[in-house]
Backbone as JSON Lines, residues from 0, in Angstrom:
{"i":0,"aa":"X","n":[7.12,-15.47,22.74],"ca":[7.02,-14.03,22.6],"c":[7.78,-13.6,21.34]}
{"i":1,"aa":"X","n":[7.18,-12.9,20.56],"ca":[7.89,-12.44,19.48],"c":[8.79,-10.86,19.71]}
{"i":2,"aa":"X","n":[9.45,-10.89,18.88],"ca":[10.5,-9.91,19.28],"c":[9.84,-8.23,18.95]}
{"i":3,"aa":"X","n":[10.55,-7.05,19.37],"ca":[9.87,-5.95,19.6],"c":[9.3,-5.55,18.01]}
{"i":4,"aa":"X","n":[10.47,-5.98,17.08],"ca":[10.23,-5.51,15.46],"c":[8.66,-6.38,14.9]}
{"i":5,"aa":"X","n":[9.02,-7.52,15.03],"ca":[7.6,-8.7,14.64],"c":[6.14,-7.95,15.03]}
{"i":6,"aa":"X","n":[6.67,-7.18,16.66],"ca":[5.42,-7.09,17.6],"c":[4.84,-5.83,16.86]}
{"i":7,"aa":"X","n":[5.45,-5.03,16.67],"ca":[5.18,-3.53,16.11],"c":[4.18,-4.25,14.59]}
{"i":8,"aa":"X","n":[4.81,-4.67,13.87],"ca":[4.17,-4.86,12.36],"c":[3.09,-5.8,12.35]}
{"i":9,"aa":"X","n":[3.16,-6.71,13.19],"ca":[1.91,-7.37,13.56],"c":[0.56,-6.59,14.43]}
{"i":10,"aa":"X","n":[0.9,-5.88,15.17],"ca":[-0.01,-4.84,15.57],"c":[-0.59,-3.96,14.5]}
{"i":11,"aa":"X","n":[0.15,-3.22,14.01],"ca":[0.06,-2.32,12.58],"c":[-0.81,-3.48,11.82]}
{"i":12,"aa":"X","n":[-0.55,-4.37,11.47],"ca":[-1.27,-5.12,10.87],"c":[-2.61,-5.41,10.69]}
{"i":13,"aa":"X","n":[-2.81,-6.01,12.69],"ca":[-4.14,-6.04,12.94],"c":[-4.89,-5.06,13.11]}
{"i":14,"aa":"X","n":[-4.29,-3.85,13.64],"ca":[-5.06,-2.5,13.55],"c":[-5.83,-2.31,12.24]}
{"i":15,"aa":"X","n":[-4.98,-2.11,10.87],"ca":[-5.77,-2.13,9.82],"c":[-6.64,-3.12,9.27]}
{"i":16,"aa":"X","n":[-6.51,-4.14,9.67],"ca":[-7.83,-5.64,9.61],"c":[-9.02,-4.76,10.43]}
{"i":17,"aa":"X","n":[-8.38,-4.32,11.27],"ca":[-9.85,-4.09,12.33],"c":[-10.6,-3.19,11.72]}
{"i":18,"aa":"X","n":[-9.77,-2.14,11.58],"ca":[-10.46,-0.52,10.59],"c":[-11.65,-1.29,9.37]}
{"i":19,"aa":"X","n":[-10.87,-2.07,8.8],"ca":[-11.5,-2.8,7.42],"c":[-12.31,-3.27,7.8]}
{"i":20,"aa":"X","n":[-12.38,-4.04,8.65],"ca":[-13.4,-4.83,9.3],"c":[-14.63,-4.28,10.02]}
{"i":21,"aa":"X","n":[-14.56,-3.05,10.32],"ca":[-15.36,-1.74,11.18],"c":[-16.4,-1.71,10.27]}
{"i":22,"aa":"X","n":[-15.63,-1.31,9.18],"ca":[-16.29,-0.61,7.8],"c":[-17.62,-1.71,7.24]}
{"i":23,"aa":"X","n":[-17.61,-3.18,7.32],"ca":[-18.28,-3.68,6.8],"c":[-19.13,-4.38,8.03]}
{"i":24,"aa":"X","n":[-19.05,-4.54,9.22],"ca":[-19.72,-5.0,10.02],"c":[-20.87,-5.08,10.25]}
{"i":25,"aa":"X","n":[-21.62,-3.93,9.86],"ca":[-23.07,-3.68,9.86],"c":[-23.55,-4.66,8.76]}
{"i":26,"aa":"X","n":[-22.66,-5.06,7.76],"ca":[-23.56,-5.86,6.69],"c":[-23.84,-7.43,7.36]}
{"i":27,"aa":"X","n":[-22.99,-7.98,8.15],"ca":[-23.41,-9.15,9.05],"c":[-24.85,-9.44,9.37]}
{"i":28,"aa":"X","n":[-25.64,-8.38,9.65],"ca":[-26.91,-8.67,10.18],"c":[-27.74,-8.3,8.6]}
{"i":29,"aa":"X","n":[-27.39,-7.22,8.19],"ca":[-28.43,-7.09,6.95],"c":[-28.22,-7.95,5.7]}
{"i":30,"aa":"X","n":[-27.08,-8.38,5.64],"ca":[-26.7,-9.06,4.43],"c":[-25.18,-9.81,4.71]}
{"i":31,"aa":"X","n":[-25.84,-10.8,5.83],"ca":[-24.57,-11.61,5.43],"c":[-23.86,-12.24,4.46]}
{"i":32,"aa":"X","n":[-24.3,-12.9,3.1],"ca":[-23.35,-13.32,2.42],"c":[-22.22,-12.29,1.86]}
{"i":33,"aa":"X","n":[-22.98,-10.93,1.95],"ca":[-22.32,-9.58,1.46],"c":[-20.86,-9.38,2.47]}
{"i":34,"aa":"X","n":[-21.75,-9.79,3.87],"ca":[-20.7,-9.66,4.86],"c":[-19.66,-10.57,4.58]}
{"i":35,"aa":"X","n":[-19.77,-11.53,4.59],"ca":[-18.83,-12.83,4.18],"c":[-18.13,-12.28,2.41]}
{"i":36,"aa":"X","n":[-18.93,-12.51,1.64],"ca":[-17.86,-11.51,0.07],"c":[-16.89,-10.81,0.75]}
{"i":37,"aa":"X","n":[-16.88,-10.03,1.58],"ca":[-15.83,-8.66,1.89],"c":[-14.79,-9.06,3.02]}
{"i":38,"aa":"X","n":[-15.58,-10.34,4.28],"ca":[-14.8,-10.04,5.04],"c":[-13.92,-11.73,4.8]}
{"i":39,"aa":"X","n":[-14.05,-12.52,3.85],"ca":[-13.18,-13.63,3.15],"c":[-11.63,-13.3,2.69]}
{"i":40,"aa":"X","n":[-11.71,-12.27,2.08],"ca":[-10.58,-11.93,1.67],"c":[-9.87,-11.05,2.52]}
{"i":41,"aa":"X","n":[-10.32,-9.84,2.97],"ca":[-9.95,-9.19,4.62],"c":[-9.03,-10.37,4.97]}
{"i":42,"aa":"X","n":[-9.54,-11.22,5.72],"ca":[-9.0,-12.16,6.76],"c":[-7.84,-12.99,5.94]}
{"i":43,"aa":"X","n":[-8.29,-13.3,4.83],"ca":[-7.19,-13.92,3.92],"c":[-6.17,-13.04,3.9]}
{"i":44,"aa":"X","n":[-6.24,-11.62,3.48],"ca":[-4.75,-10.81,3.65],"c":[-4.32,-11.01,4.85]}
{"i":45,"aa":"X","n":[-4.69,-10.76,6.1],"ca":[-4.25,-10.71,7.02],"c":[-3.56,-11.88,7.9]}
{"i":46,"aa":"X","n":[-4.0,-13.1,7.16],"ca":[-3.58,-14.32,7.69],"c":[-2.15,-14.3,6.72]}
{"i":47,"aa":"X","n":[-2.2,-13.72,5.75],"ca":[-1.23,-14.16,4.6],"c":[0.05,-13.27,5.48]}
{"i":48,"aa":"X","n":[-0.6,-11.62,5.48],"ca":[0.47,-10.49,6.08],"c":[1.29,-11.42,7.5]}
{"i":49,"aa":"X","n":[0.07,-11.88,8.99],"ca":[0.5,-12.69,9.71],"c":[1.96,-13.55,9.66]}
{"i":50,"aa":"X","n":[1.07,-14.38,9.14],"ca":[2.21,-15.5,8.49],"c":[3.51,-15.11,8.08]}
{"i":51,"aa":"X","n":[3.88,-14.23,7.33],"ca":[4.85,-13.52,6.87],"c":[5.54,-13.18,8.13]}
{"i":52,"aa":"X","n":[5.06,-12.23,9.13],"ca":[5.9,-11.72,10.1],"c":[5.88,-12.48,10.88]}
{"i":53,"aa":"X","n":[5.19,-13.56,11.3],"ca":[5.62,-14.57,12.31],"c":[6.1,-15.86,12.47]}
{"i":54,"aa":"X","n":[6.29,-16.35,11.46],"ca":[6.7,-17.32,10.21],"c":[5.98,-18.58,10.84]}
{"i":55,"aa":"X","n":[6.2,-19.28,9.67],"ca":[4.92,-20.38,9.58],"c":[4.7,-21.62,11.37]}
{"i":56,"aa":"X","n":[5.6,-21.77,11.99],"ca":[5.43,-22.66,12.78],"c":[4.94,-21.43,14.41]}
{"i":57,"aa":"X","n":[5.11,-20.02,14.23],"ca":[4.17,-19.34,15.1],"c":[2.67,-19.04,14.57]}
{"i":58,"aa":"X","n":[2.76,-19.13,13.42],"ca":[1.38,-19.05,13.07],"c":[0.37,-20.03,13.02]}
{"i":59,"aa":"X","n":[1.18,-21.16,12.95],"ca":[0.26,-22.2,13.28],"c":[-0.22,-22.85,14.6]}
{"i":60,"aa":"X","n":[0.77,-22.16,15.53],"ca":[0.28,-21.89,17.05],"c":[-0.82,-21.02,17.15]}
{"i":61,"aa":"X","n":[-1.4,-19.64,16.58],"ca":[-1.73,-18.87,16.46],"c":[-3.11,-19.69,16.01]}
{"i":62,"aa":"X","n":[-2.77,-20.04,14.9],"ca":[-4.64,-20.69,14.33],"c":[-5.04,-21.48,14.9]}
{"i":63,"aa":"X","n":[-4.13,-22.45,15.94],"ca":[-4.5,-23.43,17.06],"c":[-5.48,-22.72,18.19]}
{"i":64,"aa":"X","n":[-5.38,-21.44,18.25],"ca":[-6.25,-20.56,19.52],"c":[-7.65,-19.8,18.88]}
{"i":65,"aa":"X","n":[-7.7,-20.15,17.75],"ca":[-9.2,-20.27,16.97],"c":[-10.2,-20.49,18.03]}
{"i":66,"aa":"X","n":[-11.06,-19.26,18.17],"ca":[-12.33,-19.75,19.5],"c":[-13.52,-20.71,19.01]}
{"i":67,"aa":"X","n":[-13.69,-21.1,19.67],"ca":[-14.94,-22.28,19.4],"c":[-16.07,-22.36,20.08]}
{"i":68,"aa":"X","n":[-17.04,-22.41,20.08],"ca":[-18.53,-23.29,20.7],"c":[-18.75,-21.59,21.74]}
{"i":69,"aa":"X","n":[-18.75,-22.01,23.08],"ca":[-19.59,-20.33,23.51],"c":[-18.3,-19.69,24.34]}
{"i":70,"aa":"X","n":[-17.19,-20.23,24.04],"ca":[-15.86,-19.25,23.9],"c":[-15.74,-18.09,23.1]}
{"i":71,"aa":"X","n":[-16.66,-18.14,21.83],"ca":[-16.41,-16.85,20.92],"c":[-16.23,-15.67,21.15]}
{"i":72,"aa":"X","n":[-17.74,-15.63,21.49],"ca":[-18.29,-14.0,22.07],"c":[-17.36,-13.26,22.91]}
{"i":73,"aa":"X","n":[-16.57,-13.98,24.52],"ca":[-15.71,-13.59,25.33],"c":[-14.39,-13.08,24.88]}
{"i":74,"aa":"X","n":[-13.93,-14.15,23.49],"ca":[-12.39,-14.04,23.7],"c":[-11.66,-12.93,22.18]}
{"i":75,"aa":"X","n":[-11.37,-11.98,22.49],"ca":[-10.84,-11.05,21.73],"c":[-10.43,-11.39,19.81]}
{"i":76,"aa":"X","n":[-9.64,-12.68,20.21],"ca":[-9.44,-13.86,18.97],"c":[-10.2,-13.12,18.16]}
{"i":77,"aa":"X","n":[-11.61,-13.52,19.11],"ca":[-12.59,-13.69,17.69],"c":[-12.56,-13.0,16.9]}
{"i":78,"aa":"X","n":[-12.67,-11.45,17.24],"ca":[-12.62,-10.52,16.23],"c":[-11.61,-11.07,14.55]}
{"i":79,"aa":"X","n":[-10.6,-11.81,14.76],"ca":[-9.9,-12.25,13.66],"c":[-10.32,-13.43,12.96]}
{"i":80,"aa":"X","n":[-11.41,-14.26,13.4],"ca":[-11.61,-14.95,12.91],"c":[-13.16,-15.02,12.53]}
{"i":81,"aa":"X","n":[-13.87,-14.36,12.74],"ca":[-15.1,-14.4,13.09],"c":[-15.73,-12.73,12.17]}
């Protein structure tokens, strides 16, 4: 469990990934590589911001819970990786 300060800025964090991520979603179906251009770097800040507040040996717990095969769709994760 990370502590109350970590928890706050990591939330704040992902909140604004998500907003960003809102914004371009519709291009997934009409133009995915477009989707992928925009949402590559998205996820790259946010793994970078991550990392920062949870430091490197929680974050690599964190990319260990990466959803896979027909886990995706169900598990919230995805939204961050996907």
């Amino acid at each position: 469990m990370l502590p109350a300060v970590q928890q706050t800025k990591l939330s704040s964090t992902i909140s604004e990934f998500l907003g960003n991520k809102k914004g371009i979603t519709s291009l997934a179906d009409t133009d995915p590589d477009g989707y992928l251009s925009r949402f590559n770097p998205l996820q790259k800040g946010l793994f970078a911001k991550m990392k920062g507040i949870m430091g490197v040996s929680t974050f690599s717990k964190f990319l260990s819970l990466k959803p896979s095969g027909s886990n995706i769709l169900g598990n919230p994760l995805s939204h961050l990786f996907f």
